[in-house]
FIFIRO-616015 format. One line per 4 residues: number of its first residue (from 1); for each residue x, y, z of C-alpha. Coordinates in Angstrom, 3 decimals, padded with zeros to 6 digits, always signed. Example, Ala and Ser with C-alpha at 12.3 -4.5 7.8 and 13.67 -1.06 7.14 Angstrom:
<pabas>
1	+012.300 -004.500 +007.800 ~ +013.670 -001.060 +007.140
</pabas>
This chain:
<pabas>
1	+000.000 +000.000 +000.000 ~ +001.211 +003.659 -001.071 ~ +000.442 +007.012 -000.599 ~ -000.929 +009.349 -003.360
5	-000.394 +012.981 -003.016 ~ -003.030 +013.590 -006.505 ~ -005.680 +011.955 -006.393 ~ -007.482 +013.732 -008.950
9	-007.521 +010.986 -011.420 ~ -006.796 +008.145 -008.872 ~ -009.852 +006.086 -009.136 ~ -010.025 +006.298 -013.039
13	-006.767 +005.174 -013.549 ~ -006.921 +002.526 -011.153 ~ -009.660 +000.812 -013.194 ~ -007.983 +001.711 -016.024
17	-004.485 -000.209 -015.341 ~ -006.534 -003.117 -013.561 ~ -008.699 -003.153 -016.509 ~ -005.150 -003.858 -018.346
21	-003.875 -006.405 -016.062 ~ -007.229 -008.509 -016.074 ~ -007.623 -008.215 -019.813 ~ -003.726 -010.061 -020.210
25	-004.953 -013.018 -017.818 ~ -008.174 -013.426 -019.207 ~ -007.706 -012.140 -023.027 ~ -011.067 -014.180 -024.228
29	-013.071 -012.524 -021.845 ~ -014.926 -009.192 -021.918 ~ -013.826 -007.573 -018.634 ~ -016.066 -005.613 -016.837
33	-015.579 -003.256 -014.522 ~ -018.835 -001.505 -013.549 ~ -020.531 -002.617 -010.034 ~ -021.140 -006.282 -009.757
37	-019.748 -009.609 -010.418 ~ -018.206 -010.703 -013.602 ~ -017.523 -013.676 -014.596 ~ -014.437 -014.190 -016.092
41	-014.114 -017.462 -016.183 ~ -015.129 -021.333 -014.610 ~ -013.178 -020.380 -012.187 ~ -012.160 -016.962 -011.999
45	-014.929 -014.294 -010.680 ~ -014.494 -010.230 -010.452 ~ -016.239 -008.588 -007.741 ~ -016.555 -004.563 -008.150
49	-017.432 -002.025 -005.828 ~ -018.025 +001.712 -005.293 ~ -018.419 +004.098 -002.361 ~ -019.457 +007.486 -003.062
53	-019.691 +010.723 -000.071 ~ -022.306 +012.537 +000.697 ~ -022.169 +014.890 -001.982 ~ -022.633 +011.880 -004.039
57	-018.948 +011.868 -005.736 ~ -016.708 +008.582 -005.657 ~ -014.645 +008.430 -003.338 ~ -013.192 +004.771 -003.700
61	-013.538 +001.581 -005.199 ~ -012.357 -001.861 -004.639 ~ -011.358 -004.308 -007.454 ~ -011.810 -008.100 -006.344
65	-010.589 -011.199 -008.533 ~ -011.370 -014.717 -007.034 ~ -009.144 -017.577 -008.617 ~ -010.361 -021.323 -007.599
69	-008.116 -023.339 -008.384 ~ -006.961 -027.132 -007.876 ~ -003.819 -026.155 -005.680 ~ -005.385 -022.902 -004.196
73	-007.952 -020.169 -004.577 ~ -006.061 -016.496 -005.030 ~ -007.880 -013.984 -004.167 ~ -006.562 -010.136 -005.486
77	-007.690 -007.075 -004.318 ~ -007.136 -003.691 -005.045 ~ -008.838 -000.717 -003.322 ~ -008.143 +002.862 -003.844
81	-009.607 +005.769 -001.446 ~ -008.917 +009.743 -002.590 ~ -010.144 +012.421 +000.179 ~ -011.596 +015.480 -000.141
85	-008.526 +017.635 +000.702 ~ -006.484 +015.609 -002.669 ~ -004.696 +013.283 -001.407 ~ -005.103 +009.656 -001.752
89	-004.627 +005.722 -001.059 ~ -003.741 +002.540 -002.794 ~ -003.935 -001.099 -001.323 ~ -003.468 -004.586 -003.308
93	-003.718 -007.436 -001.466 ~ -002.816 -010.906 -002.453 ~ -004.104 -013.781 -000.686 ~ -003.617 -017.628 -001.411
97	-005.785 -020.388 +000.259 ~ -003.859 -023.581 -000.258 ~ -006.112 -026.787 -000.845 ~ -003.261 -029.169 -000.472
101	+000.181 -029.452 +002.136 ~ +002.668 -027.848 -000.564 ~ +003.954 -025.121 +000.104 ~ +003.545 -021.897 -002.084
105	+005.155 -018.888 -002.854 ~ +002.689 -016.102 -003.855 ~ +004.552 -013.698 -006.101 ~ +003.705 -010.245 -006.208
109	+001.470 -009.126 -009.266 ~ +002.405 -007.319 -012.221 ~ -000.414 -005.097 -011.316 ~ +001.677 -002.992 -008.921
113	+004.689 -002.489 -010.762 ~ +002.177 -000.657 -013.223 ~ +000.079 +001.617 -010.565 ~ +003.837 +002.683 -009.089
117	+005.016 +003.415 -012.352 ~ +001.808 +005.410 -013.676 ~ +000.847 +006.876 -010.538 ~ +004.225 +007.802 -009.136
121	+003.198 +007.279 -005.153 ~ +005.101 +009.059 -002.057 ~ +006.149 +008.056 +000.700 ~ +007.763 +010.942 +002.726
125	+009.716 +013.481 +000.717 ~ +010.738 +010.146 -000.989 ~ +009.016 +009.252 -004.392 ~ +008.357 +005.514 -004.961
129	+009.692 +004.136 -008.182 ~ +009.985 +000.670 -010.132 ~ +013.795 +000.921 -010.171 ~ +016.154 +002.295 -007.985
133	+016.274 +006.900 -008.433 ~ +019.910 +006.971 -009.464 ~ +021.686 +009.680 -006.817 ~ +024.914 +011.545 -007.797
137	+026.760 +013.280 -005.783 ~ +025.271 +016.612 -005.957 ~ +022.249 +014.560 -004.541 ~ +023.672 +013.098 -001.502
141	+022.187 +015.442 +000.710 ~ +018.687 +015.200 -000.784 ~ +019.067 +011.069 -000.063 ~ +020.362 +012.057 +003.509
145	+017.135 +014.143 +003.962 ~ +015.106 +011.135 +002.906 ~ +016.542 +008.884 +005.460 ~ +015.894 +010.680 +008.739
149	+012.339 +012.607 +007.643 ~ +010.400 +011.903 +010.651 ~ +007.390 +011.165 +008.956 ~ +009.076 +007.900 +006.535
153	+007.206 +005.019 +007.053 ~ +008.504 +002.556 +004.578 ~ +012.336 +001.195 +004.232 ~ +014.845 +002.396 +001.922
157	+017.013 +000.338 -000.074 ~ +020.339 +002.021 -000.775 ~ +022.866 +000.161 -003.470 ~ +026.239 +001.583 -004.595
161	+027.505 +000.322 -007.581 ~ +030.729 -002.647 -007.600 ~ +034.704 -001.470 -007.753 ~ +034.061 -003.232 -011.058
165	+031.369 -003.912 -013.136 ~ +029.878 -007.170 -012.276 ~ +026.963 -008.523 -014.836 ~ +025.868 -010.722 -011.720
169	+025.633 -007.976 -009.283 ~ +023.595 -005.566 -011.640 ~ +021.004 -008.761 -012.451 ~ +020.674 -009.297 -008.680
173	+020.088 -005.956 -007.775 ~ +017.962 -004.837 -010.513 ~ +015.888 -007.631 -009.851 ~ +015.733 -007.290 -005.976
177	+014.869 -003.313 -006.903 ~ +011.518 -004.194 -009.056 ~ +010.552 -006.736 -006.628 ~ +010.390 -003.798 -004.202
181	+008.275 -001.569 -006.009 ~ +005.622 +000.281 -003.786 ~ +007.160 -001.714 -000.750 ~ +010.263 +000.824 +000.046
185	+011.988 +003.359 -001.560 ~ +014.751 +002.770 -004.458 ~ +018.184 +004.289 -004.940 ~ +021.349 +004.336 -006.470
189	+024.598 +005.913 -005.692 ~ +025.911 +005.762 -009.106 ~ +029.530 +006.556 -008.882 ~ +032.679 +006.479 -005.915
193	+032.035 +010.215 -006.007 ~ +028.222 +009.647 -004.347 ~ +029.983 +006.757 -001.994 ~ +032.112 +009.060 -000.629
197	+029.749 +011.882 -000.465 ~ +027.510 +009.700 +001.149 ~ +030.058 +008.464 +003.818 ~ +031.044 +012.394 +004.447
201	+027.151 +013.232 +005.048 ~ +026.116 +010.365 +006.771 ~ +029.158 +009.013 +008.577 ~ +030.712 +005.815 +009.023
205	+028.274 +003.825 +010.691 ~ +025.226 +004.157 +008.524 ~ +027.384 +004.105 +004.649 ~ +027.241 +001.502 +002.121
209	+030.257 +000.756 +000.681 ~ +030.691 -000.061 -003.331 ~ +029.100 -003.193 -003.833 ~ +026.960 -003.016 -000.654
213	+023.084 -002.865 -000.413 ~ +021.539 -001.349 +002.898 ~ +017.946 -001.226 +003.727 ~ +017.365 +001.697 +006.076
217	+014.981 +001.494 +008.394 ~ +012.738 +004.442 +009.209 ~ +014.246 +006.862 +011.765 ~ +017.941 +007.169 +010.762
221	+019.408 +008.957 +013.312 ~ +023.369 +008.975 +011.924 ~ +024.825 +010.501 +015.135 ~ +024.160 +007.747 +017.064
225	+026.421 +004.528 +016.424 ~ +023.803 +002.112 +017.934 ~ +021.787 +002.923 +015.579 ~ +023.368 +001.483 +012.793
229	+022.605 -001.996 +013.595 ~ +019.080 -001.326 +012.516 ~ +019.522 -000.881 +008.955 ~ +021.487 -004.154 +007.541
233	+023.976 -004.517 +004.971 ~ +024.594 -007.206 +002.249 ~ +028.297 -006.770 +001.560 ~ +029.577 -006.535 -002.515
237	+030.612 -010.784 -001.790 ~ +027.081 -011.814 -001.088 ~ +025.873 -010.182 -004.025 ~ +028.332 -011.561 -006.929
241	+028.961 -015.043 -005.339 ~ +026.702 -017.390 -007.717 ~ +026.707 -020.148 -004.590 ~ +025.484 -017.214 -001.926
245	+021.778 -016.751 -002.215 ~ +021.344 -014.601 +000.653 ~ +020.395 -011.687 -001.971 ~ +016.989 -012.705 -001.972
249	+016.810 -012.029 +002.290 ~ +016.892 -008.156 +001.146 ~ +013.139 -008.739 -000.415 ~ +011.969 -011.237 +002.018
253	+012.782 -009.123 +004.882 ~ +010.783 -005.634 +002.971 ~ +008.384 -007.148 +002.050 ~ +007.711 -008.901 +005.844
257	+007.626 -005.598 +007.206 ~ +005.086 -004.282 +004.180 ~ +002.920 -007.344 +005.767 ~ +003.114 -006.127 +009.198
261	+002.139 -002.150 +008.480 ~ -001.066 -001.242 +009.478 ~ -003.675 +000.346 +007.009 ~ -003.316 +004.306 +006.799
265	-006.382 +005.823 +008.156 ~ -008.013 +006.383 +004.340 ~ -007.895 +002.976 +003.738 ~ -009.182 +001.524 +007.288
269	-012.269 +003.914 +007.389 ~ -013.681 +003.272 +003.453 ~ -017.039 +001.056 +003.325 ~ -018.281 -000.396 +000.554
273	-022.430 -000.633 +000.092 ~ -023.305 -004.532 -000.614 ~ -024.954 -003.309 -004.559 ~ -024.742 -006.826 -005.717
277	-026.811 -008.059 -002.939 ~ -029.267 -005.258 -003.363 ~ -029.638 -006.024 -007.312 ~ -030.248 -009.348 -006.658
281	-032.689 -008.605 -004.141 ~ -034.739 -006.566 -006.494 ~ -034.327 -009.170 -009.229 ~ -036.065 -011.681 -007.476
285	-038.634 -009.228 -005.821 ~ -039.263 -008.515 -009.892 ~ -039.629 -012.276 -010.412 ~ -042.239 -012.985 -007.558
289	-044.085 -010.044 -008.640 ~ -044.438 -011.257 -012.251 ~ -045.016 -014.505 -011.235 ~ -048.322 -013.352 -008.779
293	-049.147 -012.130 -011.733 ~ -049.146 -014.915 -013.878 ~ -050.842 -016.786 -011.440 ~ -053.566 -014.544 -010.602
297	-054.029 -014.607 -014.841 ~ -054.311 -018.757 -014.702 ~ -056.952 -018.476 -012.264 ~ -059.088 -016.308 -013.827
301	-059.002 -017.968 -016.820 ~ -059.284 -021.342 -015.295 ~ -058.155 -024.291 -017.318 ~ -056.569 -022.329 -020.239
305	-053.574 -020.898 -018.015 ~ -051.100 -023.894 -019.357 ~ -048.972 -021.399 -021.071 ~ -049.226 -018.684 -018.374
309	-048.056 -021.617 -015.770 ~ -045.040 -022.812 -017.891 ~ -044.083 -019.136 -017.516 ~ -044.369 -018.693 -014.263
313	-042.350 -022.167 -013.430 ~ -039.535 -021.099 -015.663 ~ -039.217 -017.493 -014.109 ~ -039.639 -019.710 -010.047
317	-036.950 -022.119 -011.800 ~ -034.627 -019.017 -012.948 ~ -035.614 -017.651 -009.566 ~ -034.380 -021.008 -007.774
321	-031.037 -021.191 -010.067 ~ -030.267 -017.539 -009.060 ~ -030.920 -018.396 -005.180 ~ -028.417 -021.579 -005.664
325	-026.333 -019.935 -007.625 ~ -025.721 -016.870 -004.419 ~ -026.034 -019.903 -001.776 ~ -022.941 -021.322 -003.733
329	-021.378 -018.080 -004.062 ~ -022.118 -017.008 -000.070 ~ -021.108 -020.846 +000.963 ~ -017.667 -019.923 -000.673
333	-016.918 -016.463 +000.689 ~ -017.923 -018.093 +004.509 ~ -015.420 -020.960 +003.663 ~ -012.286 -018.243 +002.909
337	-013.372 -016.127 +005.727 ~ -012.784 -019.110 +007.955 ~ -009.563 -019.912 +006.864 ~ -008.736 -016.298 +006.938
341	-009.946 -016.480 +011.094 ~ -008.071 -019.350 +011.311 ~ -005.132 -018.170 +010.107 ~ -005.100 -014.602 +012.050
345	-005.529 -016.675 +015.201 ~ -002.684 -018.953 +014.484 ~ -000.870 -015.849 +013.970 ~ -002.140 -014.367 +017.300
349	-001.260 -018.048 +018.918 ~ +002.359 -017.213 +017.479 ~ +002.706 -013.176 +018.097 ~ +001.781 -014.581 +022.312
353	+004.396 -017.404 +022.743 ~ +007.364 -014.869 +020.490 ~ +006.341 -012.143 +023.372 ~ +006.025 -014.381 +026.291
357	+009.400 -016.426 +025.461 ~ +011.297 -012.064 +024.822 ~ +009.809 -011.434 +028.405 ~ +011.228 -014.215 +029.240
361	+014.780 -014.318 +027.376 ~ +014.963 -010.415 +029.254 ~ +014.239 -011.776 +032.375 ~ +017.456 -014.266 +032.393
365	+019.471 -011.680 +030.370 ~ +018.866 -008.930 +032.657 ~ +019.591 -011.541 +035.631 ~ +022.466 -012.276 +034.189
369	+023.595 -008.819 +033.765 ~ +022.963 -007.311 +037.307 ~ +025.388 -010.237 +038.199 ~ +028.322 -008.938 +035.297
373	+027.644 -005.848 +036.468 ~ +027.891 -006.743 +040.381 ~ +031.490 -008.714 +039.660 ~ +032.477 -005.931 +037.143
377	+032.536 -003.375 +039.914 ~ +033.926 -005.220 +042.641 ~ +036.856 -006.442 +040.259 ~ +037.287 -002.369 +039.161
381	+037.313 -001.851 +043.310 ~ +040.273 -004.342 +043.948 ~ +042.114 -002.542 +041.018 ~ +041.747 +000.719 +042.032
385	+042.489 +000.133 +044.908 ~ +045.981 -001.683 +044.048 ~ +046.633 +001.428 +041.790 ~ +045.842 -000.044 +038.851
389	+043.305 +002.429 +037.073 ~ +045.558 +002.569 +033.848 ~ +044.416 -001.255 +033.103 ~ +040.840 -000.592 +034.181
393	+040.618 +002.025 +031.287 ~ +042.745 -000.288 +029.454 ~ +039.976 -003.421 +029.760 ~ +037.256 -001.194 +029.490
397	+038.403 -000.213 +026.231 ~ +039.602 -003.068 +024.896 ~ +036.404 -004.783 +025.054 ~ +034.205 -006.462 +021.857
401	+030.366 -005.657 +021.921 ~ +028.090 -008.871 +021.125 ~ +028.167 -009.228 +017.450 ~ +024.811 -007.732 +015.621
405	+023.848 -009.920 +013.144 ~ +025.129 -013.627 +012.461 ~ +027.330 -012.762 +009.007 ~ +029.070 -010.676 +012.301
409	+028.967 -013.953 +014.289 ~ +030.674 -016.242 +011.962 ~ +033.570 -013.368 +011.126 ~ +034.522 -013.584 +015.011
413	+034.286 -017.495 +014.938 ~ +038.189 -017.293 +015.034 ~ +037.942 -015.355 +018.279 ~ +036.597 -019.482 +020.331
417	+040.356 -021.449 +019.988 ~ +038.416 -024.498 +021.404 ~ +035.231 -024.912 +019.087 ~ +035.557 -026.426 +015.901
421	+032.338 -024.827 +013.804 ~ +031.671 -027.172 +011.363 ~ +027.766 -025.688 +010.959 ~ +026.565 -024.524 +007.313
425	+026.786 -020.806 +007.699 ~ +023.740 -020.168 +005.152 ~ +021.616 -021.667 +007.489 ~ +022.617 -019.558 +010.298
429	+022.540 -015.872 +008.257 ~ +019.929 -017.203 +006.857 ~ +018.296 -015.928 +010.251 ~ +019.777 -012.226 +009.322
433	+016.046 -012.376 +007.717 ~ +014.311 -012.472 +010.687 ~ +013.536 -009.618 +012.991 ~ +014.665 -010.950 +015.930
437	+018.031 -011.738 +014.434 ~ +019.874 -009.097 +016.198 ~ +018.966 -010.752 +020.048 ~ +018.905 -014.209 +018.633
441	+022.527 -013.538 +017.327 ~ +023.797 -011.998 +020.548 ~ +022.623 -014.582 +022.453 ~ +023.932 -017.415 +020.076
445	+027.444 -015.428 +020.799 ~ +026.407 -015.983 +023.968 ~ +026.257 -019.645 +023.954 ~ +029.221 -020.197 +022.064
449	+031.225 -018.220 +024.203 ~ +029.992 -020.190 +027.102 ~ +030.604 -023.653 +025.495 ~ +034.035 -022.166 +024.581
453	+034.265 -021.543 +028.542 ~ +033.805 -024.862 +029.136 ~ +035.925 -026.244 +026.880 ~ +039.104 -024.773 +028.159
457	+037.562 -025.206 +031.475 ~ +037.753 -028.873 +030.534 ~ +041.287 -028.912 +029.268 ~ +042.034 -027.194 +032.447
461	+040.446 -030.557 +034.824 ~ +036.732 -029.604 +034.961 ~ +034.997 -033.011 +034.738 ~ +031.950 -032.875 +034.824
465	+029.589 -032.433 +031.223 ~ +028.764 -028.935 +029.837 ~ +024.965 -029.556 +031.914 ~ +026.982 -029.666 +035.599
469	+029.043 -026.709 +034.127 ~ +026.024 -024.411 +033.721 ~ +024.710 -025.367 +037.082 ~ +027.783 -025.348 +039.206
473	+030.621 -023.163 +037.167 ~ +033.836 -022.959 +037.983 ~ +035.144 -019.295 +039.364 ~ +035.723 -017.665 +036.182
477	+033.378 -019.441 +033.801 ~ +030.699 -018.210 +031.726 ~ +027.810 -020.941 +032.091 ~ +024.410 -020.650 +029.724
481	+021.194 -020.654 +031.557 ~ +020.387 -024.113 +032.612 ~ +016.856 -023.827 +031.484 ~ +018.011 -023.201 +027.611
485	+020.298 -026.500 +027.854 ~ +019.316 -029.596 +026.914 ~ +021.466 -032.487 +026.588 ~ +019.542 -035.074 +024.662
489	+015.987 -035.482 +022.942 ~ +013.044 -037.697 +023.511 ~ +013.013 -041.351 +021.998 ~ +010.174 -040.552 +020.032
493	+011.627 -037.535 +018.380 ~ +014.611 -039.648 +017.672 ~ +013.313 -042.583 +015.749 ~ +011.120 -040.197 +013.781
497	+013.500 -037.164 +013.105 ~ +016.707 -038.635 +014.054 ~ +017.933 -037.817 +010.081 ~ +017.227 -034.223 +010.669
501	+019.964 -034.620 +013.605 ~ +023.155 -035.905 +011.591 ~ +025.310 -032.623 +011.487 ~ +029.241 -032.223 +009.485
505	+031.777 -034.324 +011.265 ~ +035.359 -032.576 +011.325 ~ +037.140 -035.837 +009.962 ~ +034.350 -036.275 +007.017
509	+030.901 -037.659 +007.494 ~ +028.097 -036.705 +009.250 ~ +027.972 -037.579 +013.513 ~ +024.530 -037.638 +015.539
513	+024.553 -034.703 +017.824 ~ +021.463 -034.420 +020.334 ~ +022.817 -031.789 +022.820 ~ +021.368 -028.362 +022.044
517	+021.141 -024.694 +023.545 ~ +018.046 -022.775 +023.000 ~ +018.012 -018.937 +021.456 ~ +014.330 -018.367 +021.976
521	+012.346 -020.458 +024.035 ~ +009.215 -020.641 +021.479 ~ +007.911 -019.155 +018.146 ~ +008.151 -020.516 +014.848
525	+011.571 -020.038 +014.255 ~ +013.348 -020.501 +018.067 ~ +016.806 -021.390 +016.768 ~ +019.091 -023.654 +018.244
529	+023.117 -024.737 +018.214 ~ +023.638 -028.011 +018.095 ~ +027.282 -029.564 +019.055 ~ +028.882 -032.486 +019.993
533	+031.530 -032.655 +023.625 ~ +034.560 -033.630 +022.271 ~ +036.587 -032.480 +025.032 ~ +036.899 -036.080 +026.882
537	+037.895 -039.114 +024.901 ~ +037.364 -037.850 +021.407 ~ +039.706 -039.155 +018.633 ~ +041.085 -036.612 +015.904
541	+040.653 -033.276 +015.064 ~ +037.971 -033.129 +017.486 ~ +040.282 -033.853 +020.619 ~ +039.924 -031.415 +023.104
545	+037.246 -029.093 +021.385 ~ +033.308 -028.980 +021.419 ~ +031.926 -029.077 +017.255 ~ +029.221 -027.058 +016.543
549	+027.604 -028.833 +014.240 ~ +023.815 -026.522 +013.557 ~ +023.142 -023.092 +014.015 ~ +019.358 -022.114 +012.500
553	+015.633 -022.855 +013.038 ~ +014.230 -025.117 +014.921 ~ +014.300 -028.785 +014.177 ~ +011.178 -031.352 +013.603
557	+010.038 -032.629 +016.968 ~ +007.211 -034.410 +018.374 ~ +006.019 -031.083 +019.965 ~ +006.049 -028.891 +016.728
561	+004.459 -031.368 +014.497
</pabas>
């Protein structure tokens, strides 16, 4: 959905492009647009409304396309609302109601690429576009006004073009662009002369480097480091390695957050008058009158009505086939709106355990920092007060925040000289997508750092597992909450997902590893590490070290399915 600032023409050329759209995937079939139903196919139906004010003028109208098909019924709509004072609204919706377990992939339609193009929607001081506004250097400043207007509501996607010109890099981007159309702004710093105008108006912690593609989040506020971590970067690498597919995160991730917006005021308050069910309400009034009327003709002219009562059967019959005909229709639109409930309250179901398992994730994290903090500051006493201030400043200084996304995590793997990672990295920045991935990854820092605590703790006498580590450490150590450890899974989940379980050995192969620490307690995603203890009686390169073996979503259990 998009803002319009002129409306003038709004409505017209709504119908006008949709008329266009429909007329490609049905081009047999007369479409029609005014109020009504059309029917554009066996199994294709257009439903089209109009609200007017009270002056009488329209002042929206709402476009709806029904596909039933075998593997789903799609369901399209597209509503436009103007106001009085100009400006105005535009909404298409896309919903798919799967009839079978496969899983599909709606794509976006064609349809909006066209109304951003023609109608050239705002969002902001920021114009929406189909491809990315190319910005020169001269222009910096105009971009840098974009990003921190207060009143942005949408992301916006910043690419600077490669050192060199890369054929792969261009497809991928230009493609990612048009796949954002109406979802976030576009734009292009076209040469090193915008790159480093950028980086001189915007500073380092907010710039995209050549190569790079950043998706700013509304709210830029570039004097504050922090803040960076918001707005993620795809590095020039990701983008021109033909392996790395992590491109296509950049699109996922807008157009999650286009999902999630609620609808602008114009849109929420427009309500559309049920015509249809009024005309067919007057039709059939229309029929029962005629037929009284034939029947009041047989009786009078008792015994030489067998004409007059053929016509009033075949108008009761017509009558009867209309009435089926909207139970049909009715027994269809209760059937989608039930899957539609359904589906909001499995959301709902979803939105309560993410928030109750963040309350309590922040429960054991600030726990666990009132006790850092508490050892912190008596450790800082006792140097002070041996005269050693110079290395407090020193330590202070010297160290490394939690890392804020997991492409950061697996650059500081080399930091943990006792794990041995063997875990497929694309699964675990895969989670970049997510919007939790900037907690999940701190706290999956957190639990490598705490198995690489007990690793050296081990090579240092500790015996007891990594379990009796967390709930008895050693001075010094750095245990994981105990309730986010467990050590094995059930028998059940075992025999039935055991496969799912077989993770990169370090020699070759793939080992069983059932020992896991928990990121997030529940939701759909709640990642997990998975490793194997190979600090007692392991046998080559693992001798000594723990191997991480899974870092990602969730795995099958007998819980989730």
């Amino acid at each position: 959905m998009f803002a319009v600032p002129d409306a003038g023409t709004l409505l017209d050329t709504v119908r006008w492009l949709s008329a266009a759209w429909l007329m490609k995937k049905f081009p047999r079939t007369a479409v029609q647009l005014g109020t009504g139903q059309c029917q554009l196919s066996e199994s294709s139906l257009l439903f089209s409304q109009a609200a007017y004010d009270e002056a009488g003028t329209e002042s929206a109208t709402r476009l709806q396309l029904r596909e039933d098909k075998a593997e789903a019924t799609w369901r399209t709509t597209v509503t436009a609302v103007r106001s009085a004072a100009g400006p105005g609204a535009v909404c298409v919706d896309l919903e798919c109601f799967s009839n079978t377990t496969q899983t599909l992939r709606p794509s976006k339609p064609r349809l909006v690429r066209d109304l951003v193009g023609e109608l050239e929607p705002h969002d902001g001081v920021s114009r929406l576009s189909i491809n990315a506004l190319r910005v020169t250097h001269d222009r910096v400043n105009q971009l840098v006004d974009v990003l921190c207007a207060p009143e942005r509501q949408l992301p916006v996607v910043v690419a600077a073009r490669p050192v060199q010109p890369d054929p792969l890099w261009s497809k991928r981007v230009a493609s990612t662009m048009q796949l954002l159309a109406g979802d976030a702004s576009l734009y292009l710093l076209w040469d090193f002369a915008a790159v480093d105008a950028f980086l001189q108006a915007i500073g380092e912690n907010h710039r995209v480097g050549p190569g790079a593609v950043r998706t700013f989040m509304p709210l830029v506020d570039p004097d504050w480091a922090p803040d960076a971590a918001r707005h993620r970067v795809l590095g020039p690498t990701r983008w021109t390695d033909p392996s790395d597919n992590a491109w296509h995160g950049v699109a996922r991730r807008v157009h999650a957050l286009a999902l999630e917006r609620p609808l602008p005021p114009l849109l929420a308050g427009v309500t559309f008058p049920d015509r249809v069910a009024e005309q067919h309400r007057q039709e059939r009034a229309e029929v029962m009158d005629k037929a009284r009327a034939l029947t009041a003709l047989a009786v009078q002219r008792s015994g030489e009505g067998n004409e007059d009562m053929r016509a009033e059967v075949s108008l009761l019959n017509g009558l009867l086939e209309q009435a089926d005909k909207e139970l049909s229709e009715l027994g269809s639109e209760i059937d989608l709106g039930e899957r539609t409930r359904a589906s909001m309250q499995a959301q709902l179901q979803a939105v309560i355990g993410e928030r109750d398992s963040e309350i309590e994730d922040h429960l054991t994290t600030l726990d666990a920092l009132a006790q850092a903090l508490a050892e912190a500051d008596r450790l800082r006493l006792l140097l002070l007060r041996q005269g050693r201030a110079e290395e407090v400043a020193e330590a202070a200084d010297g160290v490394p925040g939690a890392p804020r996304s997991f492409e950061e995590l697996w650059e500081r793997l080399g930091e943990l000289d006792h794990l041995m990672v063997t875990a497929d990295p694309r699964i675990a920045i895969g989670l970049d997508e997510h919007p939790m991935s900037r907690t999940w990854a701190a706290k999956g820092w957190t639990a490598l750092v705490s198995l690489e605590s007990y690793a050296a703790a081990a090579k240092d006498g500790f015996n007891g597992g990594f379990y009796q580590f967390c709930m008895t450490p050693p001075v010094g150590a750095k245990p994981y909450p105990v309730r986010q450890v467990a050590m094995t899974e059930s028998v059940p989940t075992m025999e039935k997902y055991g496969h799912e379980r077989l993770f990169p050995a370090p020699g070759g192969g793939r080992v069983e590893m059932q020992a896991h620490l928990k990121l997030a307690a529940r939701g759909r995603i709640a990642p997990r590490v998975y490793f194997l203890d190979g600090t007692k009686g392991a046998q080559g390169e693992a001798v000594g070290r723990l191997v991480v073996g899974y870092i990602g979503p969730h795995l099958t259990n007998m819980m989730t399915n």
